[in-house]
Residue frames as qw, qx, qy, qz and C-alpha x, y, z in Angstrom:
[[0.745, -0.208, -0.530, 0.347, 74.35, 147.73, -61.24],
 [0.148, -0.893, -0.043, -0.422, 74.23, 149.76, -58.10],
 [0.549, 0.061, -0.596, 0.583, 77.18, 150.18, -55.63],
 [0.480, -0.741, -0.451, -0.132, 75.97, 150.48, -52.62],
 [0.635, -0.287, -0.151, 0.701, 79.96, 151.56, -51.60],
 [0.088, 0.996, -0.009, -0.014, 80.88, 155.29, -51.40],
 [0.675, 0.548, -0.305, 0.389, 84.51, 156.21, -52.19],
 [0.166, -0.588, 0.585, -0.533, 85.03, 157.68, -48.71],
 [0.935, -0.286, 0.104, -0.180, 83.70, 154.62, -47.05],
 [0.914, 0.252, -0.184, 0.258, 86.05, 152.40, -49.10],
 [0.202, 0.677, -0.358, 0.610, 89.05, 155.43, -47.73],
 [0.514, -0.595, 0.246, -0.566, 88.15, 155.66, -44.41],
 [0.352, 0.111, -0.908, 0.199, 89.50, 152.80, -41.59],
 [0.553, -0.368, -0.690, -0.287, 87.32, 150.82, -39.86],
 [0.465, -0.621, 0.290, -0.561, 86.65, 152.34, -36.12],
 [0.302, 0.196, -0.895, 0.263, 88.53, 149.31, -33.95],
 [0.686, -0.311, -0.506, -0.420, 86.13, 147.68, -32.35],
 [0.335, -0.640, 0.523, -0.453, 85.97, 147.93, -27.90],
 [0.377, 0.137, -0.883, 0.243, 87.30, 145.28, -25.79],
 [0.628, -0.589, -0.249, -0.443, 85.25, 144.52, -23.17],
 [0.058, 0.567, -0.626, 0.532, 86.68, 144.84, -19.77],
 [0.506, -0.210, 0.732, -0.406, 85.12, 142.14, -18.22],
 [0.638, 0.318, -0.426, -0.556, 84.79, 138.97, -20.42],
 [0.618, -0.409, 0.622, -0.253, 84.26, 135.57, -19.19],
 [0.903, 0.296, -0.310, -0.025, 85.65, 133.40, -22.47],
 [0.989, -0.137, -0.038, 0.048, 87.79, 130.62, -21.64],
 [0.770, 0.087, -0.144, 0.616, 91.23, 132.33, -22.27],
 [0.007, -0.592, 0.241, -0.769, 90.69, 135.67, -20.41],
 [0.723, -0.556, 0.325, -0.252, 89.36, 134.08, -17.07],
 [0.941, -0.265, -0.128, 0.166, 92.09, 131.65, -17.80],
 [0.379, 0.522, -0.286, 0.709, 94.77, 134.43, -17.76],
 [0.415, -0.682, 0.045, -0.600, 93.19, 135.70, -15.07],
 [0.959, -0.195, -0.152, -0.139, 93.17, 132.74, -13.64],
 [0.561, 0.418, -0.222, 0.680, 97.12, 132.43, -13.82],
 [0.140, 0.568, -0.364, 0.725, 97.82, 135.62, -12.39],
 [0.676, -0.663, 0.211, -0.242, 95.78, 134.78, -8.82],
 [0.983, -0.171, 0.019, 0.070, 97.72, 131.66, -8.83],
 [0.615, 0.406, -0.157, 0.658, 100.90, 132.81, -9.61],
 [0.252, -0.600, 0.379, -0.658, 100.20, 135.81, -6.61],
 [0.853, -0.421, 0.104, -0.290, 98.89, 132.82, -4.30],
 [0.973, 0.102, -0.151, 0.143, 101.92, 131.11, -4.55],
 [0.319, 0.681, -0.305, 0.585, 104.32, 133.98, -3.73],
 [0.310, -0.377, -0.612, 0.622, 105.56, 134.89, -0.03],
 [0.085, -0.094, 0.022, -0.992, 104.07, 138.35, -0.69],
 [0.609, -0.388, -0.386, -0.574, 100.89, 136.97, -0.47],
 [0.713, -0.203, -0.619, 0.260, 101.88, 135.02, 2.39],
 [0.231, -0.060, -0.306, 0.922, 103.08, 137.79, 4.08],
 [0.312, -0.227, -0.142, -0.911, 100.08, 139.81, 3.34],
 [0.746, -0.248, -0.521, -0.332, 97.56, 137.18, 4.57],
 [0.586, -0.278, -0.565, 0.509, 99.64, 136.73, 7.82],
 [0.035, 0.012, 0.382, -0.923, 99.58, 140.61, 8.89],
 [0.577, -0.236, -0.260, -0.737, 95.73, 140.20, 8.02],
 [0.556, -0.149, -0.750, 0.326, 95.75, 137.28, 10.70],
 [0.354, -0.199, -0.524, 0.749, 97.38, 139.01, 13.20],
 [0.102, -0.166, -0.018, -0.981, 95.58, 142.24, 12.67],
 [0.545, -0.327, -0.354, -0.686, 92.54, 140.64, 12.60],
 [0.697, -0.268, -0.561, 0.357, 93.00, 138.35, 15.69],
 [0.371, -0.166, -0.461, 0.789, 94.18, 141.37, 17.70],
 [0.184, -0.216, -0.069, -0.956, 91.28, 143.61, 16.94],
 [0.698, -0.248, -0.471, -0.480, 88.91, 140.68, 17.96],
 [0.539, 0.072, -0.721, 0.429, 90.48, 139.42, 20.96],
 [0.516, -0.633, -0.507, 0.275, 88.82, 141.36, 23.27],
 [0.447, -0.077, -0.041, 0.890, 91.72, 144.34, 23.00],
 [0.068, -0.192, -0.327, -0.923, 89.32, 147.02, 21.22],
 [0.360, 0.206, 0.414, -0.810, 85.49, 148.06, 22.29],
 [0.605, 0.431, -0.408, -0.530, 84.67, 146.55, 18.15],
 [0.268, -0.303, 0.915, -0.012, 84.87, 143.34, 18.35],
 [0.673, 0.261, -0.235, -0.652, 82.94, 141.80, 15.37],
 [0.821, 0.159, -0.539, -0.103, 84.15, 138.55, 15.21],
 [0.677, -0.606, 0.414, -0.057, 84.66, 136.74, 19.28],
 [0.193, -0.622, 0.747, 0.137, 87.09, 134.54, 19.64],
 [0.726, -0.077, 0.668, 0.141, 86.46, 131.38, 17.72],
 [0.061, 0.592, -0.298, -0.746, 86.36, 133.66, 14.68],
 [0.529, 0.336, 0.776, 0.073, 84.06, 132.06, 12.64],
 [0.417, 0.880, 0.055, -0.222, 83.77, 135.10, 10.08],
 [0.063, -0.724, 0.567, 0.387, 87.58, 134.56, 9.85],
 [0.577, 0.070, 0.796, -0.169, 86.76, 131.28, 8.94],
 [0.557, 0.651, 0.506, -0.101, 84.02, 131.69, 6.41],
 [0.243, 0.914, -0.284, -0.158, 86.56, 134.13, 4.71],
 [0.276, -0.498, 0.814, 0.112, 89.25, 131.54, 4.57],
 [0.451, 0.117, 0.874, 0.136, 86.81, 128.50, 3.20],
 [0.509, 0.812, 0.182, -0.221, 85.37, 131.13, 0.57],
 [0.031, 0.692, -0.638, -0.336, 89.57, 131.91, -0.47],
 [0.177, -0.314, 0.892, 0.274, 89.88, 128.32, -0.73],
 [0.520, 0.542, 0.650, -0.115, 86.71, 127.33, -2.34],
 [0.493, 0.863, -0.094, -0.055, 87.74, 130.22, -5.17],
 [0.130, -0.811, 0.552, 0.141, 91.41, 129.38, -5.09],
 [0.629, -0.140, 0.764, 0.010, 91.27, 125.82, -5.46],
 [0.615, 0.612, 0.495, 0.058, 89.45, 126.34, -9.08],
 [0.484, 0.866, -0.093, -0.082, 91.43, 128.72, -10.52],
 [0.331, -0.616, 0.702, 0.136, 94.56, 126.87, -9.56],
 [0.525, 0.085, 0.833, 0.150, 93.61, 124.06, -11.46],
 [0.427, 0.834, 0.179, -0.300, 92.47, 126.29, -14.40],
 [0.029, 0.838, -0.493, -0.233, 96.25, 127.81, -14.28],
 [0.493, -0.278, 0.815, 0.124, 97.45, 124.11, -14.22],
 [0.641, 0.576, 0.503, 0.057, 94.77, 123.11, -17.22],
 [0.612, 0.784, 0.021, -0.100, 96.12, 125.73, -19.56],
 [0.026, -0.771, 0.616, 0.158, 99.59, 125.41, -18.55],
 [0.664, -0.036, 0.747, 0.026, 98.99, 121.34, -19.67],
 [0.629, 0.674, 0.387, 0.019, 97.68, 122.43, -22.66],
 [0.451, 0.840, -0.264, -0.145, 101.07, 124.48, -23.15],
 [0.123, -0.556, 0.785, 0.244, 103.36, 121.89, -22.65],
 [0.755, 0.352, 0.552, 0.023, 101.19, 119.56, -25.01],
 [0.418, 0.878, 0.217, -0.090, 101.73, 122.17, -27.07],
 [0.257, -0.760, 0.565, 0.192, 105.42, 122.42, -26.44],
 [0.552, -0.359, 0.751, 0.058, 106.05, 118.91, -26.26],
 [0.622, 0.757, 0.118, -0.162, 103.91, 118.68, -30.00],
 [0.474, 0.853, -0.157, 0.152, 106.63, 120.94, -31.48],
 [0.016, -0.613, 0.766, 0.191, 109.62, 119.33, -29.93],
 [0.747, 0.413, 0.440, -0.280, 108.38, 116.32, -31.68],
 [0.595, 0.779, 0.190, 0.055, 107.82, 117.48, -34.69],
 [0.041, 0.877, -0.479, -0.016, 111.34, 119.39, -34.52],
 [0.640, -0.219, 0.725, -0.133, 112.59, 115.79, -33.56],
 [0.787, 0.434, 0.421, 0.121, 111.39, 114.09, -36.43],
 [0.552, 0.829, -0.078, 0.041, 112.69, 116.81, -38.92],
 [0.043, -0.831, 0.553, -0.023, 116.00, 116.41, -37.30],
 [0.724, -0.054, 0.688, -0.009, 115.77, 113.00, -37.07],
 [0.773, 0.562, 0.272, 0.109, 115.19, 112.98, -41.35],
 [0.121, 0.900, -0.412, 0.077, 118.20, 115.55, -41.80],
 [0.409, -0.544, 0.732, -0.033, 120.55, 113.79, -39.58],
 [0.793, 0.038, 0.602, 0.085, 119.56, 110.77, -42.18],
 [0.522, 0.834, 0.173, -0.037, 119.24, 112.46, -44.99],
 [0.006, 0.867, -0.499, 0.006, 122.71, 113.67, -44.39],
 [0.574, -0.211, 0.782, 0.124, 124.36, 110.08, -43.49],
 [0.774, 0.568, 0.237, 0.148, 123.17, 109.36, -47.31],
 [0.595, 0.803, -0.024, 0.032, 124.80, 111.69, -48.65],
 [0.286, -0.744, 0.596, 0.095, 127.85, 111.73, -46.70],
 [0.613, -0.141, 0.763, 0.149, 127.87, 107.77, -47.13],
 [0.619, 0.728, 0.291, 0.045, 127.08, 108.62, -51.26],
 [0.285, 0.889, -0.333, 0.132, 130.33, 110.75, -51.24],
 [0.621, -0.437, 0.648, 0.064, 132.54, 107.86, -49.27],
 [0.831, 0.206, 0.512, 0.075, 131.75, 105.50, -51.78],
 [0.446, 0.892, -0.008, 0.077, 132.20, 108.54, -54.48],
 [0.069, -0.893, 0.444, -0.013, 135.57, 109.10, -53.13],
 [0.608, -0.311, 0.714, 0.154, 136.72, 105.53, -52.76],
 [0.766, 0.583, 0.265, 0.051, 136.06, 105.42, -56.70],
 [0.503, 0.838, -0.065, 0.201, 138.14, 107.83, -57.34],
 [0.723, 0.270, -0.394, 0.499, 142.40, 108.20, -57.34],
 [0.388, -0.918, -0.039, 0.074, 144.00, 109.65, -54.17],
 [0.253, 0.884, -0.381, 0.100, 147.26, 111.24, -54.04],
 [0.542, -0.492, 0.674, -0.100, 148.67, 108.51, -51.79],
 [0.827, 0.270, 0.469, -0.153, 147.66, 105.91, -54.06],
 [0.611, 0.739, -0.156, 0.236, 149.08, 107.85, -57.19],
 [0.222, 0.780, -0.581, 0.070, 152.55, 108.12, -55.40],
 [0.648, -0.445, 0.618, -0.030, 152.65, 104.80, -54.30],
 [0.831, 0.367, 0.416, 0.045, 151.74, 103.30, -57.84],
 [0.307, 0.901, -0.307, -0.016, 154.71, 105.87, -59.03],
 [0.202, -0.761, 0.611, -0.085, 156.97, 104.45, -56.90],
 [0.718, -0.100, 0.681, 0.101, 156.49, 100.88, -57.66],
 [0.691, 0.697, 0.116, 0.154, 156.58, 102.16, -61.75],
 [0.136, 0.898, -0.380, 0.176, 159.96, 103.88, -61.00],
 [0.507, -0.426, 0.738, -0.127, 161.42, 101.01, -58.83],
 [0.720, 0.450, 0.513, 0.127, 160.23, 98.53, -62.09],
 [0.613, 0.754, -0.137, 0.193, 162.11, 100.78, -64.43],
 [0.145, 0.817, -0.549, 0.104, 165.34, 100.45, -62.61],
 [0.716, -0.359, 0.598, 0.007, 165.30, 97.40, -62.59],
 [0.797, 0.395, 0.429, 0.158, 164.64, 96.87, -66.11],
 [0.317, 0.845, -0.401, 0.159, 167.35, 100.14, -67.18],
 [0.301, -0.645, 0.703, 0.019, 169.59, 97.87, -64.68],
 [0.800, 0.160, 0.561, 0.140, 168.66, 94.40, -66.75],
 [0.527, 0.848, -0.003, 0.056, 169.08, 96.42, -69.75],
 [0.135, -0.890, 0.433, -0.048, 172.34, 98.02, -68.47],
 [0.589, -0.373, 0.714, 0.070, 173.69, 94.05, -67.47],
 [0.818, 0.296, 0.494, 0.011, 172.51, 92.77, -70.75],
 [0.445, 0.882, -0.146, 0.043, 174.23, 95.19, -72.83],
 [0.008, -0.758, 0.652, 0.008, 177.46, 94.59, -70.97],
 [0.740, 0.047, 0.670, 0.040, 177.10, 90.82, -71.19],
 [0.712, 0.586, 0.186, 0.339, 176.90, 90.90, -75.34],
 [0.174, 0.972, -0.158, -0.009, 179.30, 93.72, -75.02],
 [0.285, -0.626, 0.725, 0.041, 181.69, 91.44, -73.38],
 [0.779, 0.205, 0.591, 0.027, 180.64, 88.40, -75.60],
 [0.582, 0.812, 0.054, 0.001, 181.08, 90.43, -79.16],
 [0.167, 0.926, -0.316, 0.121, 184.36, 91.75, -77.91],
 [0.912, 0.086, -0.374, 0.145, 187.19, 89.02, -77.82],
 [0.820, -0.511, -0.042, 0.256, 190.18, 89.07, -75.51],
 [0.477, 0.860, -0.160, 0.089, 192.53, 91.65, -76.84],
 [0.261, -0.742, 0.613, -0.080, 195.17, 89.61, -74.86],
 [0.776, -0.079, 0.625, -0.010, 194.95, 86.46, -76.10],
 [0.572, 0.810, 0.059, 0.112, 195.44, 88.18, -79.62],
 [0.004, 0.857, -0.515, -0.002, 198.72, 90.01, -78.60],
 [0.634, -0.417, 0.645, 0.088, 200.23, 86.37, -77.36],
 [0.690, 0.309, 0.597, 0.269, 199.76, 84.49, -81.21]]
């Protein structure tokens, strides 16, 4: 049997493999994606895009000797309905994966939901499994109330005892004055 492996091969780490800096799968132009939309949404962009207005408006106006674009500024134009003709799609990219994380959110609270939802029962058993346990079993109130009616029931019956003894005591023992007179 022939190994085709060498011992340094097997030693030796694999050479990481290059990224490509320009890749057009589905979650790197939708990062991408993101970040315009997240800069198009700022005032900094706003701001930027307004001194590019003005700048451009005042270099075309007539003011300068250059004037590429006259005054109805139809290059400014065609630059404006190219922004929004690429802006409009990658806004709604950013929006498509950010649906897809709060599916993903909303998924796992769910699923967190449910498991808390079986705990929170799971627990009322047992709680209501140790009520029931506990009403079986003696409590300390109980034992001193069932003392006190066994201690209040022996003095009554050391005080029946106590009357019956002096009843025959006075029944056994005659008048020791009705002797002296005869």
């Amino acid at each position: 049997m022939a190994n085709n492996y060498k011992k340094a091969d097997l030693d030796t780490p694999v050479q990481s493999v290059r990224r490509k800096k320009f890749s057009l799968n589905g979650d790197s132009v939708g990062r991408s994606a993101e970040k315009v939309a997240r800069f198009l949404g700022t005032g900094q962009y706003l701001a930027w895009q307004s001194i590019f207005v003005i700048v451009w408006v005042l270099l075309n106006a007539g003011m300068f000797a250059f004037a590429w674009d006259p005054y109805p500024f139809i290059l400014l134009n065609l630059a404006f309905s190219t922004q929004a003709a690429y802006a409009a799609p990658l806004i709604l990219l950013a929006q498509n994966r950010q649906d897809d994380r709060d599916r993903v959110s909303l998924d796992e609270d769910r699923r967190r939901a449910a498991e808390t939802k079986a705990d929170t029962e799971f627990l009322a058993r047992e709680l209501a499994g140790v009520r029931i346990s506990v009403g079986e079993t003696v409590t300390r109130d109980y034992l001193r109330r069932e003392l006190e009616e066994l201690t209040d029931l022996m003095h009554r019956i050391e005080d029946k005892l106590e009357d019956t003894r002096h009843d025959e005591a006075s029944l056994q023992d005659p008048p020791q004055a009705d002797d002296r007179q005869r």
